[in-house]
N, C-alpha and C positions, 0 to 999 in steps of 0.2 A: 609510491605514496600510499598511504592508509586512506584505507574507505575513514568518509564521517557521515554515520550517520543519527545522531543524535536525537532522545524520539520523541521533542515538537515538530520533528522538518515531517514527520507521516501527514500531516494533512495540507502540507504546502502542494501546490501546484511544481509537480518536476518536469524541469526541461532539460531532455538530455541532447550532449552534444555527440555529436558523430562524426566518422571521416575517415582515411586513410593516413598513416603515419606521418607525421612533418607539414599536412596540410592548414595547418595554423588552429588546430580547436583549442588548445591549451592560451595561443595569444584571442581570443576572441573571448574564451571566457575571462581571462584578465583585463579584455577592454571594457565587458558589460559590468564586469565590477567595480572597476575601478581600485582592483588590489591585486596583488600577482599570489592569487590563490593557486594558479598551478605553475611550476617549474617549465618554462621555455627551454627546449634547445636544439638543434641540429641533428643528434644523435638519436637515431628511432630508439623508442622503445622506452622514451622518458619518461609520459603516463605510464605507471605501471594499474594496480587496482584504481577505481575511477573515485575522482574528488566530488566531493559533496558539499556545495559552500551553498548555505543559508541567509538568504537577502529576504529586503523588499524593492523587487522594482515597480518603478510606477510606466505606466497606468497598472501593472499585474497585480500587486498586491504582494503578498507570501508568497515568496519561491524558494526550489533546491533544484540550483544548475549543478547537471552532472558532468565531468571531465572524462571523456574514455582513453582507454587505449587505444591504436591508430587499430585498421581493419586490416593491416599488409601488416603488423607488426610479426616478424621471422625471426625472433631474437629467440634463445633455449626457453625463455617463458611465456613466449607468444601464445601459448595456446592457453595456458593456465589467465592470462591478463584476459585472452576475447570470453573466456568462461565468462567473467567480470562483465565485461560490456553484453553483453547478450543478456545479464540478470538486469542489468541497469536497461536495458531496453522494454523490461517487462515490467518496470516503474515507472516511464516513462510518458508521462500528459501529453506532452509536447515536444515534439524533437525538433533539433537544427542539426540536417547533415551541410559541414564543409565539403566545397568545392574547392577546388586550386588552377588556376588555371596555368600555371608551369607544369602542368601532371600532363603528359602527354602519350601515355599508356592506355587513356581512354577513362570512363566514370562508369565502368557497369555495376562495380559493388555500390556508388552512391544511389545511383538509380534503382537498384535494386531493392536495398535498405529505404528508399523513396515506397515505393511496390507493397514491401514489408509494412511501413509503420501505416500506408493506405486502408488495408487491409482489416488491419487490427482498428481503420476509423482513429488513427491516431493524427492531429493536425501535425506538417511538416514544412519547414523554412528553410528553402535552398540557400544556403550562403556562399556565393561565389567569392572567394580570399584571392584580391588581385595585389600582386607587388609592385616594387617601386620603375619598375621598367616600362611602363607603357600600360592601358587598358584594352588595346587592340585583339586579345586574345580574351579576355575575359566576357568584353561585349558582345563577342560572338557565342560561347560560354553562357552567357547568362539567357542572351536569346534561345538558346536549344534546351535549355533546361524549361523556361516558359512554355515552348511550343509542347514540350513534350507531357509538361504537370496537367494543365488545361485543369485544374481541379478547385473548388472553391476551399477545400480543405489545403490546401499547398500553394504555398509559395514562395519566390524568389527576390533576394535582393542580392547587390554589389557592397561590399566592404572590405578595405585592407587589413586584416586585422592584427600586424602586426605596428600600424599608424593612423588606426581609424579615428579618420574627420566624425568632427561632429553630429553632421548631418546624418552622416552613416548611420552611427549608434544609434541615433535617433530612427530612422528607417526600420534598423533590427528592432526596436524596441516595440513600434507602430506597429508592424507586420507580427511580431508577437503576440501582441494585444487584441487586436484581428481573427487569428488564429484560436484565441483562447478557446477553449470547449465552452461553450454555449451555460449550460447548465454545471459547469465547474464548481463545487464550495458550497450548493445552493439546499442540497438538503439538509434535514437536519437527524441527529444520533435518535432526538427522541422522536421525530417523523412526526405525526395527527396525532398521540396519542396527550398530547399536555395542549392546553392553550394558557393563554394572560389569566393571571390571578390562580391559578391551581395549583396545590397546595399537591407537594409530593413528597413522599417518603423514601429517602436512601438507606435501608439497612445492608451495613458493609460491615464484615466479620473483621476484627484486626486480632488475627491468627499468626503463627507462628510465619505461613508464607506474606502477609503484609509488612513490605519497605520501613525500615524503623522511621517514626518520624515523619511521616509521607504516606498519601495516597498514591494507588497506582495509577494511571494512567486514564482509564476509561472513567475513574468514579469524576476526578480532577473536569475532565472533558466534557461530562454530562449536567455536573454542577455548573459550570458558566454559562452551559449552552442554556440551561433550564433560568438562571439567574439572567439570561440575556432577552430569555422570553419572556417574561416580569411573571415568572412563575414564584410561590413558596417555596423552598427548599427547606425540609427537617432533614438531620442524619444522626444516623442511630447506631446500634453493635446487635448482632443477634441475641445480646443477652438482654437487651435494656430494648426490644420494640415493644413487647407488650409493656413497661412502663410508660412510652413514650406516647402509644396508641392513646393510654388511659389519661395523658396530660392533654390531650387535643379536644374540642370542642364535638369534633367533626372528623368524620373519619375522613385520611387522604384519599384524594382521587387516582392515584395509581402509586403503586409502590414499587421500586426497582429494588433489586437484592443481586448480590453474588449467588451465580447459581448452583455453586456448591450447599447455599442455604436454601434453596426452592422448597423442599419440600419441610422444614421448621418454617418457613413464612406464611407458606402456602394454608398448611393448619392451623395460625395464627390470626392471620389477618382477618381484618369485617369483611362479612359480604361482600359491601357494595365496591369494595376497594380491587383495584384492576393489579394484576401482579404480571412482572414482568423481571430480565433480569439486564446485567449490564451486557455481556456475551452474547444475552441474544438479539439485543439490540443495533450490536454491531456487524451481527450475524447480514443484517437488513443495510447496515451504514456501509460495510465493507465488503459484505461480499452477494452472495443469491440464494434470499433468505427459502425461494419456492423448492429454488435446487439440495438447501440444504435440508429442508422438511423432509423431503421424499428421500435423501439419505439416510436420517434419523428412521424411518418407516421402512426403510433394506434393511436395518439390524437384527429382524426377525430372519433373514435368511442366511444369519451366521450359525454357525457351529462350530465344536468346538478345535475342527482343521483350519477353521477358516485365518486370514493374514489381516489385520487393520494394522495401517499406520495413522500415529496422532502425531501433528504438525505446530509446533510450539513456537510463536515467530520471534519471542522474545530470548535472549543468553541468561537468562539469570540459573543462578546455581540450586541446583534443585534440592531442598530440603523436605524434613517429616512431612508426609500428606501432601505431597506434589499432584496437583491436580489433572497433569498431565501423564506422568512420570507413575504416578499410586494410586489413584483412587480411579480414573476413568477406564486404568487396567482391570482392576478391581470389581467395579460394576459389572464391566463386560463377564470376567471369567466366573463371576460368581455365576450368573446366565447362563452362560454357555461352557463350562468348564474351564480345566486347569490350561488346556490343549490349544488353547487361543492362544496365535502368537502375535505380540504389540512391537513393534517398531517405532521410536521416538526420535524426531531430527527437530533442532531446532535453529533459529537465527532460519539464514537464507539456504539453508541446505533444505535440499526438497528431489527426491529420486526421481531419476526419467523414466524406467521402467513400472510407473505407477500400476500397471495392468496384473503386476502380480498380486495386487492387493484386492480384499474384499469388501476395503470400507475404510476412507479418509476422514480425520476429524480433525478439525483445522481449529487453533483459537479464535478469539475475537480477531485479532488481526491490528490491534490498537496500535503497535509498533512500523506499520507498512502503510502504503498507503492503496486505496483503491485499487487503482489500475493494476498495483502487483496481486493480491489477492485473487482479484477476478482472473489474471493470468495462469494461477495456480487451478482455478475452476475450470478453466477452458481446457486445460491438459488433461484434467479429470474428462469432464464430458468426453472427450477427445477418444479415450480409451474406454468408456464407458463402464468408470468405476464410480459407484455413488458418495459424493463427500457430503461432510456435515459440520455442524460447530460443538464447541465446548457445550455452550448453554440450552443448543438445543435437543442435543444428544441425551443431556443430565434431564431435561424438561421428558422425554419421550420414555427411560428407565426408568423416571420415578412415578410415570402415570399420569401426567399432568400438562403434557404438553396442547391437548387440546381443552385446558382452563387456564394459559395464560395469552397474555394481548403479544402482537408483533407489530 
């Protein structure tokens, strides 16, 4: 089956399922849905890539429950499918690992993947999947999984999931909600820097890389959130802000811009007015705005041997003046020579051997959601290579990074 991951589900709450092959995750995410979003069958290895269905459950809200591959999957593409679920485990808010209790090999990879998603502070819902034969194995089952979790981050219930009673559903739904991460959804893109009644300026370039017809992604996302905080909202093109400035009574109290344009707004704009950009805003939403500062501030230790990868999270086809792809190559080598060499991966490709590198530059991140992002940071640290963002990287080369807000 094809991934879906379609990119309103980035700021949904994900919960991914987990298990061993044939242990019922594909009937259980059909039960919570109430549609047969993934293919049932007998035959390992039926999840192939992990399904991505986009709901609202309640009490949760926005969700994307993920469907994995089984963890015993031994089929010729066994390895290439746990590729998959082990990326899906790095987007993961929320997991449900299946239990079975016909499985009588033992539960050391659930438990273990129990350990794992601990670790990372990830909440975890043992789901013990009992069949139509009796519950006498399961209740024992479910008891040793309790004894063993003792955690307020994890826990355990009983469902069939290939016939689950209503209550069940109900139980998984409870215990989910419970579960939920505390502070899940709660910040906001623009953070303190806007309140009620503040009047803001969007200048967004619509260039040759702006979606015909459409805004991207982040401008769309920060316009509602600003419009949900009974904030003004103006937006404008780089060519039309000093017209735009000069229609206004009052200068805006902060101005957001594509930070390809920082430095034309930046010599534009009033005084009093706070400049910031979309990128680096998300720099703060999605990933570690502190971590990526002090990346941006390692670019003085390149030259021009040194290896940067820039990390593109979105597939779009890359055209004149790819921001990614041309101009943040561009910046660098003009600095530091021709000799600099750039590596570009996009979508979910992202290399393990990151330690060869001198310097990671990650997009906004608008397309993913938190928890993967940050995943990508933690591998950094990990190896202690310093990573950074689009926007703040372009804020640090153009001079200006300690004159705008975060």
């Amino acid at each position: 089956m094809a991934e879906i991951n379609s990119t309103p589900n980035a700021n949904r709450l994900h919960i991914g399922i987990f298990g061993k092959t044939n242990s019922g995750k594909s009937s259980l995410i059909n039960a919570i849905t109430g549609q047969e979003v993934s293919i049932v069958s007998d035959v390992p290895g039926t999840t192939t890539d992990p399904v991505y269905k986009a709901m609202e459950i309640s009490p949760l809200g926005p969700c994307v429950l993920i469907d994995t591959a089984g963890l015993t999957d031994d089929t010729a593409l066994g390895e290439k499918r746990l590729e998959k679920t082990r990326l899906a485990m790095d987007r993961t808010d929320l997991a449900v690992i299946v239990f079975s209790d016909i499985d009588k090999t033992g539960h050391k990879q659930e438990f273990a993947l129990v350990d794992f998603f601990k670790n990372k502070k990830v909440p975890v819902l043992c789901a013990v999947n009992f069949f139509d034969d009796g519950k006498g194995s399961a209740d024992s089952l479910l008891a040793d999984i309790r004894k063993k979790i003792n955690n307020d981050q994890t826990e355990a219930v009983m469902i069939n999931c290939q016939q689950p009673a209503k209550p069940e559903l109900e139980n998984v739904r409870v215990a989910l909600a419970r579960l939920m991460p505390e502070n899940y959804d709660k910040e906001f893109i623009t953070g303190s820097l806007v309140a009620e009644d503040d009047v803001v300026l969007l200048v967004m370039p619509q260039d040759i890389q702006a979606p015909k017809r459409r805004l991207i992604l982040p401008q769309v996302q920060t316009i509602r959130e600003l419009l949900d905080r009974k904030c003004t909202v103006i937006c404008t093109t780089v060519d039309k802000m000093e017209t735009t400035l000069n229609g206004l009574k009052k200068a805006p109290g902060l101005i957001i811009t594509d930070s390809q344009a920082f430095k034309y707004v930046y010599e534009h704009k009033p005084t009093e007015s706070r400049l910031t950009s979309f990128s680096v805003l998300f720099a703060a939403y999605k990933g570690d705005l502190a971590y990526y500062i002090a990346g941006a501030r390692a670019i003085e230790q390149l030259d021009e041997g040194s290896r940067v990868l820039i990390a593109e999270c979105c597939t779009h086809a890359p055209l004149t003046e790819d921001i990614g792809r041309v101009k943040l190559p561009r910046l660098l080598r003009k600095r530091f020579g021709d000799g600099l060499r750039v590596d570009v991966v996009s979508g979910t490709d992202f290399p393990t051997d990151l330690d060869k590198y001198d310097l990671i530059i990650q997009c906004g991140g608008c397309m993913f959601n938190r928890k993967y992002v940050l995943s990508r940071i933690q591998r950094a640290k990990g190896m202690g290579v310093p990573m950074s963002n689009y926007g703040v990287v372009i804020a640090y080369l153009t001079g200006i990074l300690d004159k705008i807000v975060m």
